[in-house]
N, C-alpha and C positions, 0 to 999 in steps of 0.2 A: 464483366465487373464482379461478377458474384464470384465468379472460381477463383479469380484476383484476391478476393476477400480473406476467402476460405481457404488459399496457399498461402494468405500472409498477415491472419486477423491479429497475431499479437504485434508485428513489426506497424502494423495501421491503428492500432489500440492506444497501444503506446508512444505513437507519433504524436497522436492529438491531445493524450495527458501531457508529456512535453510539451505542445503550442501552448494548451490551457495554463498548465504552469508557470511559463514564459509569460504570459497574457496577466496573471493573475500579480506575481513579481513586478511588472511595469507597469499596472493599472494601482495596486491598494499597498504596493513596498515589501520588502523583503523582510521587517522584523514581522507582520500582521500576517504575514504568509507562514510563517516560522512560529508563531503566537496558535495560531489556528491549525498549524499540522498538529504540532504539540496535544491540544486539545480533543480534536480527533482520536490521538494512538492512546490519550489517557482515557477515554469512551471506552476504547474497541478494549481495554484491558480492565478499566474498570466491570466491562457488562461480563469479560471473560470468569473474572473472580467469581462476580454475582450465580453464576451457571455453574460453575466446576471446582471451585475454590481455588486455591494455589496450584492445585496439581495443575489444572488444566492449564496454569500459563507455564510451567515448567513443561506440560506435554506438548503446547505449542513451540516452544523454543529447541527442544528435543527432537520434534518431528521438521524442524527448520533448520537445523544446522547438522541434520543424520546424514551422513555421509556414508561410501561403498569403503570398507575397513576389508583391510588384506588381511 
């Protein structure tokens, strides 16, 4: 079960964020769920400002979308 793990911990990670997902959508409804992501990514960018000012979320977005250029 453990090498099972460790050959496939993101496809098992993210199996059970989908169930929770799924679970979370048919227990509290899709706008509360969409209310609270919301809420969340304006946290994770708010705290980002607070640390590193603008750059750091233009560095985030930069280091997110850097792609291999021919």
């Amino acid at each position: 079960m453990k090498e099972f793990f460790q050959n496939h911990k993101w496809a098992v990670m993210l199996s059970i964020l989908a169930l929770i997902i799924v679970l979370l959508i048919y227990l509290i409804g899709w706008w509360t769920l969409l209310a609270g992501i919301l809420v969340v990514i304006a946290i994770f960018f708010g705290r980002m400002i607070d640390r590193g000012g603008l750059e750091a979320v233009k560095d985030f977005f930069r280091n997110l979308f850097r792609g291999k250029r021919a």
